[in-house]
Each structure stands twice: as structure tokens, then as C-alpha cells.
C-alpha positions as a printed Julia matrix, in Angstrom:
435×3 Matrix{Float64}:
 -63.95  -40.78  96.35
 -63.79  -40.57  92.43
 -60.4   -40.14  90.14
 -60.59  -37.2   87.87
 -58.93  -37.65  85.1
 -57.87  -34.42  83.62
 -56.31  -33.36  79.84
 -52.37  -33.55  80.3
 -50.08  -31.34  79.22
 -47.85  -33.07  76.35
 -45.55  -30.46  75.63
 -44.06  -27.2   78.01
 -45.92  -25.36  74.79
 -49.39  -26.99  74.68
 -52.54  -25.52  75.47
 -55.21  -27.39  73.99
 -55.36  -30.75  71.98
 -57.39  -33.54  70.18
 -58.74  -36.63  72.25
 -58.62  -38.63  68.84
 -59.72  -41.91  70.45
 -60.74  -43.44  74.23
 -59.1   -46.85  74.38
 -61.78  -47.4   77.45
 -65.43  -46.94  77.55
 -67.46  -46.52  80.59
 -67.57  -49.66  83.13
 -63.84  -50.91  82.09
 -61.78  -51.59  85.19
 -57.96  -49.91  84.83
 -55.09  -50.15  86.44
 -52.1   -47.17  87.44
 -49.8   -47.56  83.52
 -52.75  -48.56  81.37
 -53.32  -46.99  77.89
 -56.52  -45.38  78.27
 -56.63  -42.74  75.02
 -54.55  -41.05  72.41
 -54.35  -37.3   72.34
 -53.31  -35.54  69.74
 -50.8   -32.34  69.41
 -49.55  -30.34  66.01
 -46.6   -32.77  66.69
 -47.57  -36.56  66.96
 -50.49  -38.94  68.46
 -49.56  -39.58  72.01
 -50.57  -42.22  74.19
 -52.23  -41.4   77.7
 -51.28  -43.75  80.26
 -54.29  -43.89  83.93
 -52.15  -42.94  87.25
 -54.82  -45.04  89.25
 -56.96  -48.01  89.23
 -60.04  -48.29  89.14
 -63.52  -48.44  86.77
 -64.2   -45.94  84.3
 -67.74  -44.4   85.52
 -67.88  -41.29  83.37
 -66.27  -40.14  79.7
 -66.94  -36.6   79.87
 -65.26  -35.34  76.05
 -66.04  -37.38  73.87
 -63.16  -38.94  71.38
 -62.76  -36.7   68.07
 -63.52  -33.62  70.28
 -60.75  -30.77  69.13
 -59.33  -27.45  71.17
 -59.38  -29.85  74.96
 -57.85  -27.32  77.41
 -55.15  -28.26  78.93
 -55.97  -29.49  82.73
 -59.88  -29.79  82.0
 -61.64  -32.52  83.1
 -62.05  -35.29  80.59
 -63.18  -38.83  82.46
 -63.78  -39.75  86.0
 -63.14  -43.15  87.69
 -64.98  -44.63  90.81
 -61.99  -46.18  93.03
 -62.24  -49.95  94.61
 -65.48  -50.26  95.74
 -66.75  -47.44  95.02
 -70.53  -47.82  93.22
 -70.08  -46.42  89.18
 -73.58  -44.67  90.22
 -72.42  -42.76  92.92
 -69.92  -40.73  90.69
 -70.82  -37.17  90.82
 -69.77  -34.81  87.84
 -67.77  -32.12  88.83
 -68.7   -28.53  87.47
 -65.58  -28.71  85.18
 -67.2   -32.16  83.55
 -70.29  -30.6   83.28
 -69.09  -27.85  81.03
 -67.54  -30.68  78.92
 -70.79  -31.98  78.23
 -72.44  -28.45  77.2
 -71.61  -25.95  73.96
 -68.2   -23.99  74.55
 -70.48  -20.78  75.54
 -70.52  -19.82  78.59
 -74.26  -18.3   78.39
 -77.54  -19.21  80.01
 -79.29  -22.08  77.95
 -82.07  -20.4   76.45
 -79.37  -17.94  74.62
 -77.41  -20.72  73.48
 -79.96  -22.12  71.48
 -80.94  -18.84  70.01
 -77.3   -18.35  68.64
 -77.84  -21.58  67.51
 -81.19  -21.11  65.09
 -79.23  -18.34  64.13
 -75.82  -19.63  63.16
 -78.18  -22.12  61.47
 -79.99  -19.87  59.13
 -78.4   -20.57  55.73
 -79.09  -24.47  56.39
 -82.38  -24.7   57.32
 -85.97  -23.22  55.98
 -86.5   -19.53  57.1
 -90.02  -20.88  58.65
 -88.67  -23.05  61.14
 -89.74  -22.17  64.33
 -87.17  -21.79  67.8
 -86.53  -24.6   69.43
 -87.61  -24.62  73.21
 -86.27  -26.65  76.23
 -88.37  -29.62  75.04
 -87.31  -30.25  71.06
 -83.67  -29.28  71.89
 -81.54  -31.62  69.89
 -78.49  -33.05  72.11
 -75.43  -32.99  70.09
 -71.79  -32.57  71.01
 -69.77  -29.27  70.0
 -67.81  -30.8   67.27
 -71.58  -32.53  65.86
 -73.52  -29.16  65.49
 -70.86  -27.61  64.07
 -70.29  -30.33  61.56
 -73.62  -30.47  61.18
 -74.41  -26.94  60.05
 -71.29  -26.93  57.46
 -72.71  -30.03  55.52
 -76.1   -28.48  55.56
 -77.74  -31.76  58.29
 -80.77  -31.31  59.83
 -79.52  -32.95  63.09
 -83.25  -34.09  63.93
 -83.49  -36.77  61.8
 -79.77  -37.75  62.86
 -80.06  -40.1   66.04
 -77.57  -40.64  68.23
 -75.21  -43.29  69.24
 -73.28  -41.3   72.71
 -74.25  -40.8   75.99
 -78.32  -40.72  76.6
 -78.85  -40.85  72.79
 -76.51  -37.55  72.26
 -75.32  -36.8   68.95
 -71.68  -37.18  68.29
 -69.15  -37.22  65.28
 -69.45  -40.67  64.01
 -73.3   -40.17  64.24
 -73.28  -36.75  61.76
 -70.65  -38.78  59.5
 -72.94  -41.26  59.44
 -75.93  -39.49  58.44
 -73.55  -37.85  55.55
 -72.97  -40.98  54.03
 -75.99  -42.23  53.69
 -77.75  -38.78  52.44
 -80.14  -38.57  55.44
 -80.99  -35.05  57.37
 -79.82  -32.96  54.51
 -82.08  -29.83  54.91
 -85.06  -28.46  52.79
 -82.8   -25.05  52.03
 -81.18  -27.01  49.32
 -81.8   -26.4   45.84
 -83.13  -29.33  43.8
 -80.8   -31.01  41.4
 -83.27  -30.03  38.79
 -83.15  -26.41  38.88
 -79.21  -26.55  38.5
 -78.79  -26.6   34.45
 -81.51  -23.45  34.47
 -80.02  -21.92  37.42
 -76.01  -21.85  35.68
 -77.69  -21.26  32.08
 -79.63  -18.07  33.37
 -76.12  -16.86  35.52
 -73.37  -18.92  35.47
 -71.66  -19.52  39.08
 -68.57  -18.51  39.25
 -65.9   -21.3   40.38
 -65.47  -21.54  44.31
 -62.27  -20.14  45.5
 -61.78  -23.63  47.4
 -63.44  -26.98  47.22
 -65.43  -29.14  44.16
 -66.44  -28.04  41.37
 -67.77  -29.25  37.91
 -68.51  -32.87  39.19
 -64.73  -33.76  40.0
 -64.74  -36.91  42.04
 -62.84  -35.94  45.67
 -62.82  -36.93  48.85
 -63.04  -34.35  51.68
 -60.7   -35.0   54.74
 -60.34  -32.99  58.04
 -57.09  -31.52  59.17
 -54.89  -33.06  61.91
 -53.5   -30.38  64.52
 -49.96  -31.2   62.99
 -51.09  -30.16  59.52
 -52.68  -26.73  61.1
 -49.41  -26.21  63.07
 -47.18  -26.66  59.63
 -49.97  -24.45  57.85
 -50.12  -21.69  60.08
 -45.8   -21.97  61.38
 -44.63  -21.97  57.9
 -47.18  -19.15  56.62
 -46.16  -16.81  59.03
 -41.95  -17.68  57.98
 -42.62  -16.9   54.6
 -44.43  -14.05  55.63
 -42.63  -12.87  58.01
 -39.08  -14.13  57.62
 -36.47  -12.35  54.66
 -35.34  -15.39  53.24
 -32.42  -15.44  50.82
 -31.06  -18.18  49.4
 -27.47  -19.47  48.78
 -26.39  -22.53  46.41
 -22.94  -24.52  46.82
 -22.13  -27.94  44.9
 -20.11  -30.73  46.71
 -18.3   -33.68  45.33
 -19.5   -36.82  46.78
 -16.62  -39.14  45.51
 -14.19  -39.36  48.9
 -16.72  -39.23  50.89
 -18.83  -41.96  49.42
 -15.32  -44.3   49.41
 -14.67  -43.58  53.38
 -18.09  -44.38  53.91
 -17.35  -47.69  52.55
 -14.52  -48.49  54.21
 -16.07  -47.21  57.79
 -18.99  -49.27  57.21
 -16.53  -52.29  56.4
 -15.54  -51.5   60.02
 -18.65  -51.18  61.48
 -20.25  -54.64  59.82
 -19.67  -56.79  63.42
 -21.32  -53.67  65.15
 -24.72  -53.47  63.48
 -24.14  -49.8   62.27
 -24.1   -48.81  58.81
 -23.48  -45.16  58.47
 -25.57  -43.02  55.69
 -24.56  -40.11  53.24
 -26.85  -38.01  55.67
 -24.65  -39.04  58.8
 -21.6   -37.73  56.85
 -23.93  -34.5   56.35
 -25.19  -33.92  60.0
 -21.9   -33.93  61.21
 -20.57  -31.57  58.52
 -23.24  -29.29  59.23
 -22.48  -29.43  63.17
 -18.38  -29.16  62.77
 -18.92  -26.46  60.41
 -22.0   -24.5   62.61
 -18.8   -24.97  65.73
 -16.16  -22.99  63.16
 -19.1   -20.36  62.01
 -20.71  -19.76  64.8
 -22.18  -16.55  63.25
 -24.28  -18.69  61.63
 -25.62  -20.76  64.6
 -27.91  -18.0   66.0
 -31.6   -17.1   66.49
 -33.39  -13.57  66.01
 -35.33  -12.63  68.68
 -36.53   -9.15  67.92
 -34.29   -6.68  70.06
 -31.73   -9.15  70.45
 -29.74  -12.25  69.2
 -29.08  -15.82  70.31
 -25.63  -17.3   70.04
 -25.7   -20.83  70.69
 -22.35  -22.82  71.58
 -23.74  -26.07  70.89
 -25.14  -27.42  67.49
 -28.57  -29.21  67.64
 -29.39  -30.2   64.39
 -32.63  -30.36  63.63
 -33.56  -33.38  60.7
 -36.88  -33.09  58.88
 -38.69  -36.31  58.58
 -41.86  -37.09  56.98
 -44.63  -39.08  58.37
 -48.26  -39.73  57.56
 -50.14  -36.09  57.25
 -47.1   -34.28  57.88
 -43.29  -33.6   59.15
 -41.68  -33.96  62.08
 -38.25  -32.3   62.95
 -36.44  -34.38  65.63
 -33.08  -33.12  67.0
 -29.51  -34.52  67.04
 -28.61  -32.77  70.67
 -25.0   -31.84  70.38
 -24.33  -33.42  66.8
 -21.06  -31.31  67.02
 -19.22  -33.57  69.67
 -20.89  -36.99  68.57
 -18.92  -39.47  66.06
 -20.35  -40.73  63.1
 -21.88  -44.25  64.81
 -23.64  -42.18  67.64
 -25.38  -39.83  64.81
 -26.35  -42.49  62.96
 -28.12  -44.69  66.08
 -29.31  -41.27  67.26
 -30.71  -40.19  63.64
 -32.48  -44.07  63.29
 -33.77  -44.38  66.47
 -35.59  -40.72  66.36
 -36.9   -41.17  62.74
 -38.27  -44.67  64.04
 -40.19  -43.26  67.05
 -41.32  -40.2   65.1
 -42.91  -42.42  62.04
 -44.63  -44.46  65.51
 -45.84  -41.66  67.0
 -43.81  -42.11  69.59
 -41.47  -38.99  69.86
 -41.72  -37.21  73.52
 -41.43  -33.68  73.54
 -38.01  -32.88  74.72
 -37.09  -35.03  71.57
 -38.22  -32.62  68.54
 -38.38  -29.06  71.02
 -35.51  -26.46  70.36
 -32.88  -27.06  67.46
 -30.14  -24.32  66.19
 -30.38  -25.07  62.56
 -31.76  -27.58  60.51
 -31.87  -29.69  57.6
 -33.79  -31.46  55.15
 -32.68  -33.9   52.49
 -34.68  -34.93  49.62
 -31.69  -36.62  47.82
 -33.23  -40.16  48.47
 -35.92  -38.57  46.22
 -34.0   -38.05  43.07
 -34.62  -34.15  43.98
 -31.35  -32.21  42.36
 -31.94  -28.89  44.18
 -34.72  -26.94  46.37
 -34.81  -24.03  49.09
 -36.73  -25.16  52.13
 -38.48  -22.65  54.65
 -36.76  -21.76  57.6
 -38.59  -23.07  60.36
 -38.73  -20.19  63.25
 -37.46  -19.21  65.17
 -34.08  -20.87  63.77
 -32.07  -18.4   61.74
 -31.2   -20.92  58.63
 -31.7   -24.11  57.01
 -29.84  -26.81  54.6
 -32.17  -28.11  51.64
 -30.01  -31.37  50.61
 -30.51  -32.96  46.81
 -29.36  -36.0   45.31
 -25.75  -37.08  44.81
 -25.46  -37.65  41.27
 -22.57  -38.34  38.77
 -22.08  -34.83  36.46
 -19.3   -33.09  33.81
 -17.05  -31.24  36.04
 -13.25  -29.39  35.07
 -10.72  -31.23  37.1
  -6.68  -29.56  36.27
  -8.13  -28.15  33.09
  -9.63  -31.72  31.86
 -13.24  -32.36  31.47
 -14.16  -35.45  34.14
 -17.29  -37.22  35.56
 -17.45  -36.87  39.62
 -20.53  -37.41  42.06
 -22.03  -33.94  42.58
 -24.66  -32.63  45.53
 -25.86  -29.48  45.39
 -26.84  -28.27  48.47
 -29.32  -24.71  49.32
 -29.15  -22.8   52.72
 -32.19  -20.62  53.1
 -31.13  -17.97  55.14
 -32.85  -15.14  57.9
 -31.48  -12.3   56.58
 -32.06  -10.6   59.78
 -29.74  -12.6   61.86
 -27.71  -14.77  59.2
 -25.64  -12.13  56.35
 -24.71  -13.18  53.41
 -20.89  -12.98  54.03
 -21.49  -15.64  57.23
 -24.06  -17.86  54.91
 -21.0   -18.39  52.46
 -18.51  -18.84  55.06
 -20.62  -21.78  56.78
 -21.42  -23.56  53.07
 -17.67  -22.98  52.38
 -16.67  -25.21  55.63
 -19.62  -28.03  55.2
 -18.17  -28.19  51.23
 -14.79  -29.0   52.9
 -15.23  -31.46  55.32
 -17.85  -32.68  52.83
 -14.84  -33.3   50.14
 -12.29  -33.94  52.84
 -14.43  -36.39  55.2
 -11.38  -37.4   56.85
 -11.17  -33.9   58.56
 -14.41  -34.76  60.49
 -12.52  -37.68  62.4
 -10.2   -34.96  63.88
């Protein structure tokens, strides 16, 4: 009896996702542990490993193909000796081969010619069962943004259907663009009688660009840090640090640790700061949740790092009773697997606070958006050498100046100046954090 191979669940969040890319095509043999695709989430490209062997007889969504429910159908393999030819689709397949609407045939295609209108000459007649272009979801609606006349497109999937790569195709090389357009002629008249006014997004007065489509991590940022700004009261507090003890016990630890292969960073130092001083605040360690608030008695510090197309905040469980060597293997190993793609859920879900440092950047100071639904965050800037009044006397020490963005609805200002008053002292005292 044939495998069905259904669209996992990545994440205890996730709903729907991306099959970027099948790593199998139809007639492979696979065994239980092979890599078959890639799917991808708003956090990272994840690998999909088969759970049985066999030979892959159908590929029902086709790679590319955004908004997969989780737990629908997506390939189907015939088991050991089991004829590829005999595979029946399932219902559930079947719907991955038509449009997303549920409706009778005939009505699809009238919603169709008339989502098309603006692309295509008013004169065109409805299509009928017979002239009815086959195209996946993702191709018509490609398709009618760029203006492609998907009949003179031909197609490279399944029994000659239209997919992605085919309407990409077709836009690179000019072909299927429809009648509707106006001729590059009658431009210059057109602006000299009325002059356009500028598009609120996109090209405009022949600037070269290049148009690119964006990954379900870049929607997720878009959309998650939108609705913080819009929804969150941010206020913002500043406090500078001196750098100078803590940059001389950092060499001597790291003196230490040579024979070990650790070598501890400046953001180490700060993680742990952040966690010791979250444990002797813990007003400040909290979540708003509407009607009520969430205390947490651990710190899990959340670190932003940046990857291709985005950012990724892995957390440091229980930074508060790690030492300095465990943060820093725990910090390198996560910012390894998230730059890979390789982060697992459980590895960047949750977090009590977080933190972001640009220092490495040369950045002096910045406020970063909370990222919901923690209640604060540390924006971290460089360590650099500045005038400061030491006993009356003017002196050169290294100075950070570091920015906690606050939700005034859970954080007050009174308990954001306590916390960046305990990080400043076991930041200038870094002995204190090996109590």
C-alpha cells in the first residue's frame, strides 16, 4: 500500500510553510533518514528527513509552493514492490494539484478571467474546459502580477503544467507579456500630456533594480516587529559602562582557558551580566500578557544573530546559573547552527529578555525593538576608548554605552534603572560574576 508523505509540523507554532526545494523527483528509491526536501518557516530552512523506504511515485506540491498546511499531503511513495503506476492519489493530493478554491471548476476559471482583467485585452473570450491553461497556484498568480499571458508560457512540471521556474522563465526572456500593455512609444506623450505621479513602491524613472521575493522569515520580522512598534509603549533608557577591568580579566581567563579550546568574548562577559542582574531585578524579567503578568525565575537570554535575509534569536536557557566557558560554547554553537540553518525549534522558542550587540559593528549607540511578547531588550554598542572624570582628573577609559528598550506596560522606569544599574556593576566589577 502507498506511503503518504504529509507536510510536518516544524515548530509547536507552525501552521503553514514553504516547500523551497524536493531533493527527490519522482522514480528515486529512499530509504527511512534520507533528506528528501527543505521546508521553510519565518525561522530557518529545515531539512525533511523520509520515515520509510521506498520509490517516490507521486510529488503532489510542487517545490517553491508557499502557505503548505500543516499535515496536507505533499508526496506519496509506492513501498517494495509495489508498481509506481498503481499509486492512487488520495483526495487530499488531489486538492494539491488544483487552485486553493474550493469551488466547482467551471467557477474557478471564471474568477480567474476575472482576476485577470487588467492583464489581458478586454476581448478575450472565457476559457472553456478545453483551452484551460494548467498552471500551479503560485504560477497564475505570478503570472497575472507581471502582466504573462500564461499561453504562450509552456511548461516544464507534471503533464506539461506550468510551474514557477517556467513563469520566471518566460519573464526573462520577455515572452507572454500581454497585449494590455502600452507601447514604449506612447510613454514620452503619455507623461508630457499628464505626468504620472511616482509609485508609492517599486521602480521608477529607469533605476536599474532587481526584484526579489520575500522569505517567510522576512514576513515574520515584517509583520512581528510592526505590530511591537505599534503596539508596544517603548521607552528607552541609556547607561555607559567602562570596559577596562573587564577587558583585563578577560585576558587573563582566556590565558586559562588556552589548553581548553575556549576563548571567552566581551559578549560572554555581557550575557552573563544581563542574566545575574535579570536574577537580582527580577521586576524586570517579566512578560505582559494582557490581564496579567509573567514572572519568570529563570533568565533565558535571548541573542540576536543575523543570517542571510534575516535574524534569528537563539536562547541561552538558564544563562543565570551557567559560567562563563558554558555561555560561550553555548552562544558559538547556536550562532553556528543558526547561520546553517540548522537551529531546531526548542532552540530559538521562548526567551525572558534579550539582547542585541552591534559593537563588532563600530555602532556607538541604538534602541532595538522589543521583540513580543518579552517585556525589554539590551541594544549593545561598541567599546571604545573616551574622555571621562576619574577623582576630579580628566582620563581616557574604554566606554560602552548600552540602551534597554523597555514595555512600559510591564517594565517601569524605576525597575529599568535598577536592572542597568546592576549589569553596569558586574560589568565594571567582572569579578563579582565568578561569585
Amino acid at each position: 500500500m502507498a506511503i503518504e508523505i504529509f507536510m510536518p509540523a516544524l515548530s509547536p507554532t507552525m501552521e503553514k510553510g514553504t516547500l523551497a526545494k524536493w531533493l527527490v523527483k519522482e522514480g528515486d528509491k529512499v530509504e527511512s533518514g534520507d533528506v528528501i526536501a527543505e521546508i521553510e518557516t519565518d525561522k530557518a530552512t529545515m531539512e525533511v528527513e523520509s520515515i520509510d523506504d521506498g520509490t517516490v511515485a507521486k510529488i503532489l506540491v510542487e517545490e517553491g509552493t508557499d502557505d503548505v498546511p500543516v499535515g496536507k499531503i505533499i508526496a506519496m511513495l509506492a513501498e517494495e514492490g509495489e508498481d509506481v503506476a498503481d499509486v492512487k492519489v488520495p483526495s487530499e493530493g488531489k486538492k494539491a494539484e488544483a487552485a486553493p478554491a474550493p469551488a466547482p471548476e467551471k467557477k474557478e476559471e471564471a474568477k480567474a478571467s476575472s482576476d485577470d482583467k487588467p492583464a489581458k485585452a478586454e476581448n478575450k473570450p472565457s476559457k472553456s474546459d478545453g483551452d484551460r491553461v494548467k498552471a500551479s497556484p503560485l504560477a497564475k498568480r505570478i503570472a497575472a502580477q507581471e502582466g504573462l499571458d500564461l499561453k504562450a508560457v509552456d511548461g516544464t512540471g507534471p503533464n506539461g503544467r506550468i510551474v514557477k521556474r517556467d513563469v520566471e522563465a518566460a519573464m526573462e526572456k520577455g515572452t507572454g507579456k500581454a497585449e494590455a500593455a502600452a507601447p514604449a512609444k506612447d510613454a514620452p506623450k503619455a507623461a508630457a500630456a499628464a505626468p504620472a505621479s511616482a509609485p508609492e513602491y517599486g521602480p521608477h524613472d529607469n533605476i536599474p533594480y532587481r526584484e526579489e521575493r520575500l522569505s517567510n522569515m522576512r514576513k515574520t520580522i515584517a509583520r512581528r516587529l510592526t505590530e511591537s512598534k505599534q503596539h508596544v509603549p517603548h521607552f528607552y533608557l541609556t547607561i555607559e559602562c567602562e570596559l577596562d577591568n573587564l577587558l583585563a580579566q578577560r585576558k587573563v581567563l582566556n590565558e586559562k582557558l588556552a589548553d581548553s579550546g575556549v576563548k571567552l568574548s566581551v559578549n560572554d562577559f555581557i550575557i552573563r551580566a544581563t542574566a545575574l542582574a535579570l536574577k537580582k531585578v527580577p521586576a524586570a524579567n517579566v512578560q505582559f500578557a494582557g490581564d496579567k503578568m509573567f514572572w519568570y525565575e529563570r533568565a533565558d537570554i535571548s541573542v540576536a544573530v543575523a543570517i542571510d535575509g534575516g535574524l534569528v534569536t537563539p536562547v541561552v536557557r538558564g544563562a543565570d546559573a551557567m559560567g562563563l566557558a558554558d555561555i560561550s560554547k553555548s552562544v558559538k554553537d547556536l550562532a553556528t547552527r543558526a547561520r546553517d540553518g540548522k537551529l531546531a525549534p526548542e532552540d530559538y522558542a521562548g526567551g525572558t529578555f534579550s539582547i542585541s550587540n552591534l559593537g563588532m559593528y563600530g555602532i556607538k549607540e541604538f534602541g532595538a525593538v522589543i521583540n513580543p511578547p518579552q517585556g525589554a531588550i539590551l541594544a549593545v554598542g561598541a567599546g571604545e576608548q573616551r574622555p571621562v572624570v576619574k577623582d576630579g582628573a580628566l582620563a581616557v577609559a574604554t566606554v560602552m554605552s548600552c540602551t534597554m528598550s523597555c514595555d512600559h506596560r510591564a517594565v517601569d522606569g524605576a525597575v529599568g534603572a535598577e536592572f542597568l544599574a546592576a549589569f553596569k556593576s558586574y560589568i565594571e566589577d567582572p569579578i563579582t560574576m565568578l561569585l
